[in-house]
C-alpha positions in Angstrom: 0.0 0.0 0.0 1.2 3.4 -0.7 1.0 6.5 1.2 1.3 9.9 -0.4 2.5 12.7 1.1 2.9 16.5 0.1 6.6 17.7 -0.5 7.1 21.4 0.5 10.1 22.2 -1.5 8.9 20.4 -5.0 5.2 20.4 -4.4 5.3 17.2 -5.4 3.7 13.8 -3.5 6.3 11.7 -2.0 5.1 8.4 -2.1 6.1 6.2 0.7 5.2 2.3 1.5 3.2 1.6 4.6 5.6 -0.7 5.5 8.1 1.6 5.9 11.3 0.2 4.1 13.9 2.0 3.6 14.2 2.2 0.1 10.5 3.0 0.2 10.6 6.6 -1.3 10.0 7.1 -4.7 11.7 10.4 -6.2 8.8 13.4 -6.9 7.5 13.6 -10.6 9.6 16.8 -12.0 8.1 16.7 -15.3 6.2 19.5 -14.7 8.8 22.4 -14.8 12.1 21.9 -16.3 15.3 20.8 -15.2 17.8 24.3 -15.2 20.9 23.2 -16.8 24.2 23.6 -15.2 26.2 26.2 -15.1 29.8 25.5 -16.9 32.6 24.4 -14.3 35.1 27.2 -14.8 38.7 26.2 -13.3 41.2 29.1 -12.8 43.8 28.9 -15.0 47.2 31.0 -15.6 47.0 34.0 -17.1 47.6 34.4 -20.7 50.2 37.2 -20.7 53.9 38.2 -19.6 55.3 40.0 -17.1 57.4 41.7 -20.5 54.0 42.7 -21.7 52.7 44.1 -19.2 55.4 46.3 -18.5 55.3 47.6 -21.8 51.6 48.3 -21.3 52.8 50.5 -18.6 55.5 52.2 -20.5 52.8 52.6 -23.6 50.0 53.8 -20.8 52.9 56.3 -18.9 54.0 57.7 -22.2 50.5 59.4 -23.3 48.4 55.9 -24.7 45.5 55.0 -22.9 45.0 51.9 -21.4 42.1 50.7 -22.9 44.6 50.5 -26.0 47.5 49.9 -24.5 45.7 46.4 -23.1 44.6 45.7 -26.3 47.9 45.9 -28.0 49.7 44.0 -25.6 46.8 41.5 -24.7 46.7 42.2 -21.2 44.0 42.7 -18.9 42.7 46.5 -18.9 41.9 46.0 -14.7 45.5 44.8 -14.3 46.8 46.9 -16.4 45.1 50.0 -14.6 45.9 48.5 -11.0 49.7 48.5 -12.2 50.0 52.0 -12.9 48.4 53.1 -9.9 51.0 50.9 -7.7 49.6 47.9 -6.8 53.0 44.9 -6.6 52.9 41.8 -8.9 51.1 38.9 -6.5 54.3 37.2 -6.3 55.9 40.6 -4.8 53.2 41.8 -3.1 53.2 38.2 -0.9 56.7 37.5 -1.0 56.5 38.2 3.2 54.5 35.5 3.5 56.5 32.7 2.3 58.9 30.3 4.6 61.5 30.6 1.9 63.2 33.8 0.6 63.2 34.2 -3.1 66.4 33.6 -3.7 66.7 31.2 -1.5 63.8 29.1 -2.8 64.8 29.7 -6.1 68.1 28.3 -5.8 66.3 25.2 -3.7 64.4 24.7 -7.3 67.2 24.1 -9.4 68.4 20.8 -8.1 71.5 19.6 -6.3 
């Protein structure tokens, strides 16, 4: 014998067995609205420009260009390119205090024995 009873958050019935098994529950009937598709997994990748490009997006953006073309011509971002002129450090700079290594010492750790 089945039971049904009212789910609040599908407004669906749930139908349950009298007996109460565990596997009793039957999923709600969803064919009434549609199913939103997912949203695209985005992973964060590496950006796609040099620290050489940048830099010459600054020089370009310091010497009179603007940096909505000087972005464009290097293919840098516009924001980065904009926070960079006003002063903000390159992330690897600007956390370099935070890391168990020096620089130079890590660097040198890199290379191998």
């Amino acid at each position: 014998m089945l039971i049904g009873i009212p789910c609040p958050v599908s407004r669906a019935t749930v139908e349950l067995e009298a007996a109460g098994a565990p596997n009793a529950i039957s999923p709600p009937n969803r064919t009434d609205r549609p199913i939103p598709a997912r949203a695209a997994l985005t992973t964060l990748s590496m950006p796609k420009y040099t620290e050489e490009a940048l830099q010459n997006a600054i020089r370009d953006v310091e010497s009179g260009t603007s940096a909505k073309r000087a972005a464009k011509t290097w293919g840098v971002p516009r924001s980065t390119l904009q926070n960079r002129v006003r002063g903000s450090k390159p992330r690897r700079e600007a956390y370099e205090s935070l890391q168990r290594l020096p620089r130079t010492r890590s660097d040198s750790w890199s290379s191998g024995p």
